[in-house]
N, C-alpha and C positions, 0 to 999 in steps of 0.2 A: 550361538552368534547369529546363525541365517535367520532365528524365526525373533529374534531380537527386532531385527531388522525388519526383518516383514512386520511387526507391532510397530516399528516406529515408522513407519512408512503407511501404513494404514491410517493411525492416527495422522500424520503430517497430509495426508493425503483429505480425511475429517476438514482438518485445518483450513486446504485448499477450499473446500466446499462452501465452509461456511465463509471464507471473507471473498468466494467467488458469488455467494449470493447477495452479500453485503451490496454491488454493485443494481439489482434489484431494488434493495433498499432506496437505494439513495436516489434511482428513478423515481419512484413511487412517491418517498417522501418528498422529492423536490417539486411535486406538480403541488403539494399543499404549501409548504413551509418556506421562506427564500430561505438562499443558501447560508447566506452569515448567518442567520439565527439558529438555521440546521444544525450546522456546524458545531454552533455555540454548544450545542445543548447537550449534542452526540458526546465532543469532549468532555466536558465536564461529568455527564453520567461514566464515559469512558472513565476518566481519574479516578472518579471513586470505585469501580470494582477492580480497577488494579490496585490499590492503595488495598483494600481489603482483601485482595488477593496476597499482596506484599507482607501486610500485618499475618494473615494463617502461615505463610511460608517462610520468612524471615527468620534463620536458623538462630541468628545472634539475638532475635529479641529486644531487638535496640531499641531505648527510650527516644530518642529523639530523631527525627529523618536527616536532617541536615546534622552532617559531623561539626563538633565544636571548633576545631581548629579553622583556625580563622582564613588563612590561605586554602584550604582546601573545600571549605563552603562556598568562598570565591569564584573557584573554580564549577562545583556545581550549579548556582546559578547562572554565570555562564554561559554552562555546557545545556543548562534547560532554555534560557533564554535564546541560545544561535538557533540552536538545537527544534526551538520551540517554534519558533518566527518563521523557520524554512517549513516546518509542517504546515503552519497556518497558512502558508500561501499557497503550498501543494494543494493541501482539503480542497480550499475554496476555489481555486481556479479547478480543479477534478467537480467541485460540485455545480460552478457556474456551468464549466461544458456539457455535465450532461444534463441540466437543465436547459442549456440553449437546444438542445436536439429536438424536432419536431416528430410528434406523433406516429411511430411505425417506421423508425428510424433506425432500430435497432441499436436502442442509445448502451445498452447492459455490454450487446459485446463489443462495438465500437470501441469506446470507453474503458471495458476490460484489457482487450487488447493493445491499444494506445498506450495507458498507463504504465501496462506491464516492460514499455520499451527502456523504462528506466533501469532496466538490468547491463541493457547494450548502450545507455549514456554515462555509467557510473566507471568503467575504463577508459573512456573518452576523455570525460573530466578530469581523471583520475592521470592522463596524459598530461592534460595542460597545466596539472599540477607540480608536472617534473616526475613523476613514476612512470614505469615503463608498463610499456604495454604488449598483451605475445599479439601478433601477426593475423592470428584469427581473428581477433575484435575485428580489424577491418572487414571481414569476410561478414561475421555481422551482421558491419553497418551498411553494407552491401544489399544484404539479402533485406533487412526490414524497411531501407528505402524502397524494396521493391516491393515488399509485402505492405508496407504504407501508402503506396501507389494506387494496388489494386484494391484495398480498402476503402480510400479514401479517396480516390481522384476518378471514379468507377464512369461520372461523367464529365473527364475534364475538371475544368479550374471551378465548373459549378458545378461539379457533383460535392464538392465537398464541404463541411456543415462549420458556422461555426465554434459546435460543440466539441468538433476532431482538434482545432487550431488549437481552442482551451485546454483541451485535456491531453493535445500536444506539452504543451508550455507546463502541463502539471506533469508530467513525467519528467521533464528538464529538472523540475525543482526538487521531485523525491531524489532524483539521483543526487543534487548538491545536498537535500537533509540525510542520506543515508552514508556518504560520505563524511558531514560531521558527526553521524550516531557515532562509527567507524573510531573517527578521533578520541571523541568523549568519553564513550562508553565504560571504557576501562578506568576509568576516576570515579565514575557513578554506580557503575551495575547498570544493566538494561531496563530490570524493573522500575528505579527508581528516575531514569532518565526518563522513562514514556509516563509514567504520573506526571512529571515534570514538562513533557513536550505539550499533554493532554492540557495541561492545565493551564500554560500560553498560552493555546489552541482558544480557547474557554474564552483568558480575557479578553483577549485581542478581537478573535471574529463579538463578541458582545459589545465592545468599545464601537468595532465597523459598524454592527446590527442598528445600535442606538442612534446612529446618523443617515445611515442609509436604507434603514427599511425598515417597516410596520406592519409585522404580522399578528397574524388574526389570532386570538387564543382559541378560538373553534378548531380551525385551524391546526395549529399545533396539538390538539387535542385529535387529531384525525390522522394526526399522524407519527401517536404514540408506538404504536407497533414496530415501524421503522425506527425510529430513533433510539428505542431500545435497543431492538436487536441489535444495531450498529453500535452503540455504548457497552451493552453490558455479553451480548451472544459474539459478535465479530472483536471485540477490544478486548475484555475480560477473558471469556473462556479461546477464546483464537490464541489470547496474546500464553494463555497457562499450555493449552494443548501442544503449541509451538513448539516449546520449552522441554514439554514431556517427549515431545514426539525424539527432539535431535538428539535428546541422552538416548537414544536408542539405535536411532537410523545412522548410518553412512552419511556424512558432508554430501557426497555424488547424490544419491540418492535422495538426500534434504531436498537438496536444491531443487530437482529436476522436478520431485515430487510437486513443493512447493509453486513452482509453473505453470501447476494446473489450473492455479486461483484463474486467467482470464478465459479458459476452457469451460470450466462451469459458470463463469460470469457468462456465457454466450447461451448455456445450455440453460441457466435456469432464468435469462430474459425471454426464452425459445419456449419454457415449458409453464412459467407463470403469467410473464406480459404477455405472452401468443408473441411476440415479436421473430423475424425472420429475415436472415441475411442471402442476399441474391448470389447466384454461382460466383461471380467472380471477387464479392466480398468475403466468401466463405475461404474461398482461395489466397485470399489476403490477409484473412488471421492465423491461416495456415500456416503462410511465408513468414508473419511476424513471428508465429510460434517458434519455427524453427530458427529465427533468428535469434531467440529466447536464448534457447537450448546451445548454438554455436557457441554465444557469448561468455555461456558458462564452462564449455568444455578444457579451457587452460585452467581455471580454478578445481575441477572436477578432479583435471589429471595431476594436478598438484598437490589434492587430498589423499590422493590414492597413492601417489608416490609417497608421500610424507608417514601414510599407515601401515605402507610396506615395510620402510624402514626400519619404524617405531619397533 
């Protein structure tokens, strides 16, 4: 069981790395590509190596994706459609913000850690929904106001970019899309909901792209490397290793593990951009981290009571 565990925690840990470098990515590529079209391009290469992912692992062998029954295909689209719309405006506002961050910003861990706040917005929300919430969350929301403070307000009302505001506002939104995966999921399957999200993702930012910007095929040709890795290295293999990792690992352990993504989004803007965070921002991803970690602790003890029982 222990060394189960430790395999799945390694790999999940794998997992962590790469969609913590993915945030590298999307720096890099955003100085070549605008973001809708980035966007665009990431999803749809995304769709299809889950979809080919789906067709190797798909134990049933199903002829068709969409089930025939007519209420229940309803419902799949749908659940990709809500499902879809809310990813699409996570991506893009995560991709506008750190695209707005100026040169030597430290847009990777900024952005990393920002994002990651949607773990301590997803019980909040999940309040105003009419579910209860345990007593820690506010402890929390406590600690990452502060840890968002010292990150981001490091000089006042003008120290702060407005790449932090954006990819504020995109954590707000993962949490209301990770909320309806929550819902959905269990009608779709995961796998088949994220081809599904991806593939909104697709039209919608291309429908934006084609109104609102004109990029360069040079361009996008420069920054091929990024867009794969994000489609097919972070989407595809992040989205299988995931998967492999939790049949393995502890829920407590998943989680906590999986937390590490804005940890290595700091280390490898630190180790590939040269970029670098000043004492007191360092100090601030710290606090956010550990606001990470508090958020999680009633789900944690809740797993772990639940596997005592079992």
């Amino acid at each position: 069981m222990k060394s189960n565990n430790l395999k799945g925690s390694l790999i999940l840990c794998l997992t962590a790395l790469i969609w913590g470098l993915a945030f590298v990515a999307q720096s890099g590529g955003g100085e070549l590509v605008p973001p809708l079209t980035f966007n665009a391009l990431r999803a749809y290469i995304a769709a299809a190596a889950l979809y080919i992912f789906y067709k190797i692992t798909s134990i049933k062998k199903e002829k068709h994706f969409f089930p025939e029954d007519k209420a229940l295909k309803k419902q799949y689209l749908t659940a990709g459609a809500v499902c879809g719309a809310l990813l699409t405006v996570s991506v893009n506002f995560q991709q506008f913000g750190i695209s707005a961050y100026p040169p030597g910003a430290a847009a990777e861990a900024r952005s990393g850690f920002i994002t990651a706040l949607y773990v301590v917005f997803v019980p909040i929300i999940s309040l105003l929904l009419g579910k209860k919430a345990n007593p820690v969350i506010w402890i929390s929301v406590l600690i990452a106001v502060a840890g968002f403070y010292l990150l981001c307000f490091s000089g006042g009302v003008s120290g702060i970019y407005t790449g932090d505001i954006l990819v504020f506002i995109c954590a707000f939104c993962f949490a209301c899309q990770i909320i309806s995966v929550d819902k959905y999921v269990g009608v779709t399957g995961g796998i088949k909901l994220s081809i599904m999200q991806f593939t909104v993702v697709g039209i919608l930012s291309t429908v934006l792209a084609l109104i609102f910007e004109r990029p360069s095929l040079s361009n996008i040709s420069a920054a091929a490397p990024q867009i794969i890795y994000l489609g097919i290295v972070s989407s595809g293999i992040g989205y299988t290793l995931q998967t492999v990792g939790q049949k393995y690992a502890e829920p407590a352990v998943a989680s906590l593990t999986m937390s590490l993504e804005s940890v290595f989004a700091a280390l490898g803007g630190w180790l590939i951009s040269g970029n670098t965070l000043s004492p007191r921002e360092l100090i601030g991803c710290t606090v956010v981290f550990a606001a990470i970690i508090v958020a999680q602790l009633p789900e944690i003890a809740r797993g772990r009571k639940e596997q005592a029982q079992s």
